[in-house]
C-alpha positions in Angstrom: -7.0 -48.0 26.4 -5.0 -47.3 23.4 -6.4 -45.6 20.1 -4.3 -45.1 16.8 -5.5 -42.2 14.0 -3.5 -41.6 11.1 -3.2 -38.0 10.1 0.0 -36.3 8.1 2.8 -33.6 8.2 4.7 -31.9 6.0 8.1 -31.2 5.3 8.5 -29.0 2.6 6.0 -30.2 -0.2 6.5 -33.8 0.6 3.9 -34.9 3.1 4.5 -38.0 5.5 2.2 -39.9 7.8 2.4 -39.1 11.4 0.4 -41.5 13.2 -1.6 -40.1 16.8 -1.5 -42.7 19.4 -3.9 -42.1 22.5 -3.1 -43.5 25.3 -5.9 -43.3 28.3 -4.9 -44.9 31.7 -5.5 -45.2 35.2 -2.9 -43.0 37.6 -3.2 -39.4 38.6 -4.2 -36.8 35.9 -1.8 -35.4 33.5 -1.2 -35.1 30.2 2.4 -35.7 28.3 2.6 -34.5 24.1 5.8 -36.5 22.6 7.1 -36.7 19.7 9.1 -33.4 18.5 6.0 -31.2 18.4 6.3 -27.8 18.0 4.8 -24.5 20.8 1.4 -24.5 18.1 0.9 -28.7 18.6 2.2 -28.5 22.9 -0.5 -25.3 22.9 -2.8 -27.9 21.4 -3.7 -29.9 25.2 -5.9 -26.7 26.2 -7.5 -26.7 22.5 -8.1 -30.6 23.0 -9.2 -30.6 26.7 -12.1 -27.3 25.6 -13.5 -28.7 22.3 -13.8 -32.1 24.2 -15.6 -30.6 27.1 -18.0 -27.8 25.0 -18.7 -30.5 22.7 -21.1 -32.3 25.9 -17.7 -35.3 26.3 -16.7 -36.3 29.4 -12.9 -35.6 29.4 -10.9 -38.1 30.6 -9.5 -37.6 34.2 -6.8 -40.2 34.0 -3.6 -40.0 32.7 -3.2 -39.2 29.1 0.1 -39.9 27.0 -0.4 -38.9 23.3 2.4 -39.9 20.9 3.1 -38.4 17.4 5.1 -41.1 15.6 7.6 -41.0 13.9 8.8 -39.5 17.1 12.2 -37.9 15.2 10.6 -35.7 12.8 9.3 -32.0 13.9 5.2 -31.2 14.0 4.9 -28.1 13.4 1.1 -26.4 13.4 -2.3 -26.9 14.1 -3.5 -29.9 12.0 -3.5 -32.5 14.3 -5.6 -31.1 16.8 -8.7 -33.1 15.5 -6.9 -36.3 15.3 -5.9 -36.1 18.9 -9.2 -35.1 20.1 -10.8 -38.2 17.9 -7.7 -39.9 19.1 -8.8 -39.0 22.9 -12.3 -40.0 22.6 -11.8 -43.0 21.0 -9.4 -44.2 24.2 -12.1 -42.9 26.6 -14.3 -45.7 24.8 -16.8 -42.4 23.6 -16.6 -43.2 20.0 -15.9 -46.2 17.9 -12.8 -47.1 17.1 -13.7 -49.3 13.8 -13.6 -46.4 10.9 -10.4 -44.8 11.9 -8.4 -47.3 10.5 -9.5 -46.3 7.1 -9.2 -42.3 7.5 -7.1 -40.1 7.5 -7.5 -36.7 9.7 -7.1 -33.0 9.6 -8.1 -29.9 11.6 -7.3 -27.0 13.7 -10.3 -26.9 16.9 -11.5 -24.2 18.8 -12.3 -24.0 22.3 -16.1 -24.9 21.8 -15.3 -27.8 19.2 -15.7 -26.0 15.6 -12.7 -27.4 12.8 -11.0 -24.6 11.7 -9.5 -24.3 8.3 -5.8 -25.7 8.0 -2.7 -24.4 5.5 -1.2 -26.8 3.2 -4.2 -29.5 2.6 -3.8 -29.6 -1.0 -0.3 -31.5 -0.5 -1.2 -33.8 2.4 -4.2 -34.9 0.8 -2.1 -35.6 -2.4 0.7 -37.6 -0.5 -1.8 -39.2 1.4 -3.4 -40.6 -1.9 0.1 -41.6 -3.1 0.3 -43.7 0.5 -2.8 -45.7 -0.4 -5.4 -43.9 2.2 -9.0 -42.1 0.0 -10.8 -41.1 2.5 -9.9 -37.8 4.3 -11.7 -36.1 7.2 -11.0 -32.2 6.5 -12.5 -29.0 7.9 -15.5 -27.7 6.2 -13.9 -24.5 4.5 -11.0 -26.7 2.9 -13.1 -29.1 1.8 -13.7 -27.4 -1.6 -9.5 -27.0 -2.5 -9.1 -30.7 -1.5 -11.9 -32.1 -3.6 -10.2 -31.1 -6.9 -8.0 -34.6 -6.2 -9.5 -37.4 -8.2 -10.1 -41.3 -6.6 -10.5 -39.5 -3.0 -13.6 -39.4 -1.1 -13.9 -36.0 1.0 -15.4 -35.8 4.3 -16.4 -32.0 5.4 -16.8 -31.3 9.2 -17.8 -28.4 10.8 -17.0 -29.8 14.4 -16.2 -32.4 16.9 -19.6 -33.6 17.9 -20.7 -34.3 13.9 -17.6 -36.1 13.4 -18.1 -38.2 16.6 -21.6 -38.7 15.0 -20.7 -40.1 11.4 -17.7 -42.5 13.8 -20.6 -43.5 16.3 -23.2 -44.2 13.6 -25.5 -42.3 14.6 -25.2 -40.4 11.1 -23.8 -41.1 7.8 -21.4 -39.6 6.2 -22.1 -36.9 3.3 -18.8 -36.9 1.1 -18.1 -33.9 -0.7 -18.5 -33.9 -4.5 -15.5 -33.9 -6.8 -14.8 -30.3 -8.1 -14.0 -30.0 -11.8 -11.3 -27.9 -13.1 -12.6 -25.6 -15.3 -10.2 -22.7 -16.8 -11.6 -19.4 -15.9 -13.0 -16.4 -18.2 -9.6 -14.1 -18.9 -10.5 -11.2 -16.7 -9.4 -7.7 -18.1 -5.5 -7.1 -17.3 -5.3 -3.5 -15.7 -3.3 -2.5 -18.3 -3.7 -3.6 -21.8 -1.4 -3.7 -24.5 -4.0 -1.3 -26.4 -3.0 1.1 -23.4 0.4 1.4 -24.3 1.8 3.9 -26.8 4.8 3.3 -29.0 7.6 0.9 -27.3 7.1 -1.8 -30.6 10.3 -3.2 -30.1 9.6 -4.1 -25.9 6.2 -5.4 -26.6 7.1 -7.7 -29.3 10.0 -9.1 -26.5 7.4 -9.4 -24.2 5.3 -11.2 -26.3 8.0 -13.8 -27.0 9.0 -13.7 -23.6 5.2 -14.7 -22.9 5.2 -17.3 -25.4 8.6 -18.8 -24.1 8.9 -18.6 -20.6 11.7 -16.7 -20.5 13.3 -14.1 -18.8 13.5 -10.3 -19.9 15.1 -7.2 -18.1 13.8 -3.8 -19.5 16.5 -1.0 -19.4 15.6 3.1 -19.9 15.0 6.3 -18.2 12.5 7.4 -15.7 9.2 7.3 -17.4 9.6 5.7 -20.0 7.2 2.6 -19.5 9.0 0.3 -18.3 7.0 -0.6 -15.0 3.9 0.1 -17.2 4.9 -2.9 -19.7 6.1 -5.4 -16.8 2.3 -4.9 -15.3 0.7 -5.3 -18.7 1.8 -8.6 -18.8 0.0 -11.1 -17.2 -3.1 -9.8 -19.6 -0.8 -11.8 -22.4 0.5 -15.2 -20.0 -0.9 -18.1 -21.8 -4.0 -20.3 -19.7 -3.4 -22.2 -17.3 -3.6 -25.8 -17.1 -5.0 -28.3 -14.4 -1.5 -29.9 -13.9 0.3 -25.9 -13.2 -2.7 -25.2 -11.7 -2.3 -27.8 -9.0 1.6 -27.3 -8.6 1.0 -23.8 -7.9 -1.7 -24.4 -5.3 0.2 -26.4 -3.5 2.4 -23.9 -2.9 -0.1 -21.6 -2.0 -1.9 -23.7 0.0 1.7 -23.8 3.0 1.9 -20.7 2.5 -1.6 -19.7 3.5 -2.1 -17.5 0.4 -5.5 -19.5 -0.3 -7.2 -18.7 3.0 -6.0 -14.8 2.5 -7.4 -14.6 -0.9 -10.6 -16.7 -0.3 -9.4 -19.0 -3.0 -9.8 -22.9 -3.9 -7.2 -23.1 -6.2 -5.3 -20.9 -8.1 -6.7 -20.3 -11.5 -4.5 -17.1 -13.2 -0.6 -17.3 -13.2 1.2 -15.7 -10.4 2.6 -12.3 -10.6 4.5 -11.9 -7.4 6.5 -8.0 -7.0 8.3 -7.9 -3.8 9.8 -4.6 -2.8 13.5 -3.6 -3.0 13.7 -4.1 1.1 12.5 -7.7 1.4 14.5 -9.9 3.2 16.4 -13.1 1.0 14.0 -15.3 3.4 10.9 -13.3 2.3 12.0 -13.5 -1.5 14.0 -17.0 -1.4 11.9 -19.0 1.2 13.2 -20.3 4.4 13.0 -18.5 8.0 12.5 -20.6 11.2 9.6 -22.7 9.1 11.4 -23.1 6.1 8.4 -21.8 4.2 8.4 -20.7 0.5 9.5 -17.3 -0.5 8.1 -14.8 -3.4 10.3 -16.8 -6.1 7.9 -20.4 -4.7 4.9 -18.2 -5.0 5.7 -17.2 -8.3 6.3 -21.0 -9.5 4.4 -21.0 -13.5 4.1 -17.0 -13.2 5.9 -14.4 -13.1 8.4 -12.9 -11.0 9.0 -8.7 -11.4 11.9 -7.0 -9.7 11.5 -3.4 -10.1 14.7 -1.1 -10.2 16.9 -4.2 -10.0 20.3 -2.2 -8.9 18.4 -1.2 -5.4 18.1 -4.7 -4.7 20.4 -6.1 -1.9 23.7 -7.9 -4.3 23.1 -11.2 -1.8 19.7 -11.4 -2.8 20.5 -11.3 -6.6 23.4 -13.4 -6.4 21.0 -16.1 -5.2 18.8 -16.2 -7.6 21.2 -17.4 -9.9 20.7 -21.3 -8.7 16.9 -21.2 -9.1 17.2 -18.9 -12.5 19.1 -21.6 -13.8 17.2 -25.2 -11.9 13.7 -24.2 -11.6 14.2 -25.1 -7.6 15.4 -23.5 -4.4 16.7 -26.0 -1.6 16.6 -24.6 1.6 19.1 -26.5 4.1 18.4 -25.5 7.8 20.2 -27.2 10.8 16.8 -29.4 11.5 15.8 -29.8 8.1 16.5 -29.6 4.1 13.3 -28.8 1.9 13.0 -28.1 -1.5 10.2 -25.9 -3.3 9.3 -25.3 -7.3 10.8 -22.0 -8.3 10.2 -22.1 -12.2 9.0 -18.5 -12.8 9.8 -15.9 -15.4 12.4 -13.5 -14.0 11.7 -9.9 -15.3 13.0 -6.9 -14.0 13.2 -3.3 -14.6 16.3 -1.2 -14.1 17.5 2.7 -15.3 20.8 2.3 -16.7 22.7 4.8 -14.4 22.0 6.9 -11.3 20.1 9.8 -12.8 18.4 7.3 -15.7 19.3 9.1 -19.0 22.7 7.3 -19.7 22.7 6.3 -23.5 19.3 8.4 -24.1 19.0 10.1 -27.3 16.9 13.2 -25.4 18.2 13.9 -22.1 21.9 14.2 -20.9 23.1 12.0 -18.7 24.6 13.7 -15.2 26.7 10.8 -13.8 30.2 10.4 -14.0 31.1 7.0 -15.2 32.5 6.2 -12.0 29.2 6.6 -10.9 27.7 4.4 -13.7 29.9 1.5 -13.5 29.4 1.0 -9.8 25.5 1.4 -10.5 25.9 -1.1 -13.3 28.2 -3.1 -11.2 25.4 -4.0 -8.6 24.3 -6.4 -11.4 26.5 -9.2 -12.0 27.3 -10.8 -15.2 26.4 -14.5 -14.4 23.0 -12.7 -13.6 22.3 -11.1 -16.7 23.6 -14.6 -18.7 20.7 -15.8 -16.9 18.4 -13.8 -18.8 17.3 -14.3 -22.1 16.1 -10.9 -23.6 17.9 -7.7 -22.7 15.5 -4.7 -24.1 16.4 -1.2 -24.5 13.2 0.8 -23.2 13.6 4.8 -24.8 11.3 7.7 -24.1 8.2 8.0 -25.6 7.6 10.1 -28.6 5.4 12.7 -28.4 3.7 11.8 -31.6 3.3 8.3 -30.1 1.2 9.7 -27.5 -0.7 11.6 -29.6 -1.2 8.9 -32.4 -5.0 7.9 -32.8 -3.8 4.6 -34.4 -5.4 1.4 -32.8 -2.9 -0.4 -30.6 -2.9 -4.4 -30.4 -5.2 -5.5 -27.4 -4.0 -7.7 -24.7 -6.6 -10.4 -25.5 -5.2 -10.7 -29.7 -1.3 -10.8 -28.3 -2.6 -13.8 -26.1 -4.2 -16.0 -28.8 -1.0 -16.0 -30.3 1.1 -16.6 -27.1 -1.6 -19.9 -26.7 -1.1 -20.8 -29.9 2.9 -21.4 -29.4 2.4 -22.5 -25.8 0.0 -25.5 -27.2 3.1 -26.3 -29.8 5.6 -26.2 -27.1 3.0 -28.6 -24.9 2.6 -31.0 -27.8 6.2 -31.2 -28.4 7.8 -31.4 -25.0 4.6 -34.0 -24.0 6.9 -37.0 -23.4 9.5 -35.0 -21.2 6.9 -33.1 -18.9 8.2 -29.6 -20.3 5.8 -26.7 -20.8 7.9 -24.2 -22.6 11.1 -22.8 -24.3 12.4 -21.8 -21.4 12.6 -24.8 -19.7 14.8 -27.2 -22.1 18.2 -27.8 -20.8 21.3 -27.5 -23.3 21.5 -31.1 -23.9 18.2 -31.3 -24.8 18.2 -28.7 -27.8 19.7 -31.0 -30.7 16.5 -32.7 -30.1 13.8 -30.4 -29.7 15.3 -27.3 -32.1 16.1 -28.3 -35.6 18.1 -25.5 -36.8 18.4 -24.8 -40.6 22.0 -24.9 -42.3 21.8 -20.8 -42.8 20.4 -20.0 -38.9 23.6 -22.3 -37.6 26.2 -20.7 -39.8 24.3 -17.1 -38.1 24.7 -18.6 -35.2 28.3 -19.9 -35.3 29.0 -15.8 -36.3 27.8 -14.5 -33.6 28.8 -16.5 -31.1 32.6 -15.5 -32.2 31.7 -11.9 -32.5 30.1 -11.7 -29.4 31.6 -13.6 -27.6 28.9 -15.3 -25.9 29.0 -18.3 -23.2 27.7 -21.3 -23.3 24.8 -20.5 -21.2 23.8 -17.6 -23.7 24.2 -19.3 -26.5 21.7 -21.9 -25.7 19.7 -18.8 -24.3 19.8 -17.4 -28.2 18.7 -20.7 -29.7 15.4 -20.8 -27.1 14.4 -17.3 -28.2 14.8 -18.0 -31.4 12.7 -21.5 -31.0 10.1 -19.5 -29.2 9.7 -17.2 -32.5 9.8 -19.9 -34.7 6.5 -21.0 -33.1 4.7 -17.7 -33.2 4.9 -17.9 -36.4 4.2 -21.4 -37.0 7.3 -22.4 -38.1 8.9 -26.3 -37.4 12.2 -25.5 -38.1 14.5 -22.4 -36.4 15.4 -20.1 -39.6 18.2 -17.5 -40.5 15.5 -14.3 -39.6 14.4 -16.0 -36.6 18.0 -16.1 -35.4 18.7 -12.6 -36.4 16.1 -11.5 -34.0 17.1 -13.8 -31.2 20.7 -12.3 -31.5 19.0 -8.5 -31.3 18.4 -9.2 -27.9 21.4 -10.2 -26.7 23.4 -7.1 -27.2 22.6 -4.4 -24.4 24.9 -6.4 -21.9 27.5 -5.5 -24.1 26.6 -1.5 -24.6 26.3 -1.3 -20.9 28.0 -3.7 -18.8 31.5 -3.9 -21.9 32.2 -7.6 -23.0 34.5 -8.2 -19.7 32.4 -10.5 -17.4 32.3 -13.9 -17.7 30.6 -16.9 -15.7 
């Protein structure tokens, strides 16, 4: 006898039906898996044939061809494990066939018949929504991440024999309840703004870089605070919404961040730090899975690259493609899949071997040999890429010792909300939730620049020499603190400080490099 059950795979983020046909007949005993499955769905027959048989089924001693259709598209994983077992019984005339037109099913099993949790549901419940299907049969623990999905109904199991149960009728089914997103309580950061002493001018650029999107790379010596300021800054990342929320856990989900962090959906922005040694397939995505890398992981968040120069060239050079989309594409022989990788970039980086090149305190040991092939490691293209270039000094030691109250994390944040709700109000119709992510031709529209900012802007452009790119980079910053202050148009003084952070690239790295 022959029995269909519809489950789904994934490529990438983009989910497709694969559809399990069961095929139970008379001839000797075997067993045949087809249809381009990977070693975890072939290891699947001895996961099938236990759960069946500890489950108190009778497993089938004919012969058994199970199909996974379309038949020219790689299953990779777990997940169908349930389907096929469902898929078995069904054809062994043990359960009813008549429900499993309607459902759609996920699950790893385990030898004596339990559903074990399964990566990625969050996206195949989604696609399988889009398809038309609203009734899913997922494991127990991810019932809670897929329930956040509106017009689905979500059917928990904990293992074979109550699913067989709810399918003969012998039971019926209890759905899971809809989960409402509700944004969490802002947890204090480890380090508060309040924590840090003096550095005015970097806080207030990573305030606007908060309230933008945008990226910022923090040059100084050795202990000057620049590591300190990076890691104060998701206490100041404007709140999440439900639609980042969802985007990001999606990610997540493949990735199997979720199940590692006992989460149901990610509720605070990313901050993702990979070390100096990770591999580009670790950091960009890709590897013999194609799964997302730290830059995926860090979609809506924020991406920190500590000392930036001991980072392998390769690795920098390709973030230059998602720095500028807000996507990687990962081409493989098999396959091509695409992730999210909209993140603010921020990095930290001393501007010369021994650190103290261009410090007013400490002489600097290097040749400049030495410093231009340190600075070298960073390519202009790169640092056109990133909006706000901040000089990071030594502390003062009155600074340290100043009892003056210093500006909390939570105060710098009601601002940054304040300009992220502008941004969301005015960028509503074109899906945009920051600055950051308006493309050139979309400026003219969005940033109404007053007669005195353009002629400022016109200036520096010829004295600076800037490209395109950083250029359009100036007007965003500038937009950004237009709205911390409330402001609907971009003024001269809001230019002027835009421009401020556009120099260092030309004390450093000379006025030579060009896209």
């Amino acid at each position: 006898m022959l029995a269909k059950v519809l489950s789904f795979g994934l490529q990438g983020l983009e989910g497709y039906p694969v559809l399990v046909e069961a095929d139970v007949y008379n001839g000797l005993p075997a067993y045949e898996l087809v249809g381009l499955p990977d070693t975890a769905v072939k290891e699947s027959k001895e996961r099938v044939r236990s759960a069946i048989k500890n489950s108190g089924f009778e497993y089938p001693a004919k012969r058994i061809t199970v199909n996974l259709a379309p038949a020219d598209m790689k299953k990779e994983g777990p997940l169908y494990d349930l389907a096929i077992a469902v898929g078995l019984l069904a054809a062994s005339d043990q359960v009813l066939p008549d429900f499993l037109k309607y459902m759609v099913i996920f699950g790893e099993l385990s030898l004596n018949g339990d559903v074990r949790p399964v990566n990625g549901i969050l996206p195949l419940v989604i696609e399988a929504r889009k398809r038309g299907f609203n009734l899913m049969v997922v494991p127990y623990e991810n019932a809670r991440e897929a329930s956040y999905i509106n017009d689905v109904r979500i059917l928990p199991v904990r293992n074979l024999r109550e699913l067989s149960k709810i399918l003969n009728k012998q039971e019926k089914p209890v759905f899971d309840s809809v989960s409402q997103w509700k944004a969490p309580e802002h947890q204090s950061p480890d380090i508060d703004f309040s924590m840090i002493k003096g550095q005015e001018k970097a806080k207030r650029a990573m305030e606007i870089a908060a309230a933008g999107g945008h990226n910022i790379l923090l040059i100084g010596p050795p202990g000057s605070g620049k590591s300190m300021l990076a890691k104060s800054l998701p206490g100041i990342l404007p709140d999440f919404t439900f639609e980042e929320a969802l985007e990001v856990t999606k990610i997540h989900s493949i990735a199997g961040e979720l199940r590692s962090q006992n989460q149901e959906i990610v509720c605070r922005r990313p901050f993702r730090s990979p070390h100096h040694t990770s591999s580009a397939a670790a950091v960009i995505g890709g590897g013999a899975k194609s799964r997302p890398g730290e830059i995926s992981l860090a979609h809506r968040g924020v991406l920190y690259f500590d000392e930036l120069p001991e980072f392998n060239r390769a690795l920098l050079e390709a973030l230059r493609q998602p720095l500028e989309d807000g996507i990687i594409s990962i081409s493989r022989a098999n396959a091509k899949v695409s992730y999210p990788a909209d993140f603010m970039f921020v990095a930290s980086m001393n501007p010369c071997p021994c650190g103290n090149f261009g410090s007013e305190d400490a002489e600097c040991r290097c040749s400049p040999g030495q410093i231009a092939r340190y600075l070298s490691r960073i390519s202009g293209p790169l640092l056109d890429r990133i909006d706000l270039h901040i000089e990071v000094d030594r502390v003062r030691y009155d600074d340290i010792r100043s009892k003056k109250a210093q500006e909390s994390s939570a105060e710098v944040r009601t601002r940054v909300n304040e300009a992220r709700r502008l941004q969301n109000e005015r960028y509503r119709e074109i899906r945009k939730f920051c600055n950051a992510q308006l493309s050139s031709g979309q400026i003219g529209k969005y940033c109404e620049v007053e007669p005195q900012a353009e002629t400022l802007l016109k200036s520096a452009y010829e004295k600076l020499k800037l490209s395109a790119r950083s250029y359009t980079r100036v007007v965003l910053v500038a937009r950004t603190i237009a709205d911390l202050e409330r402001s609907k148009t971009v003024q001269a003084a809001h230019v002027a400080e835009a421009i401020q952070y556009r120099t260092l690239d030309r004390k450093y790295w000379g006025n030579s490099f060009h896209d």
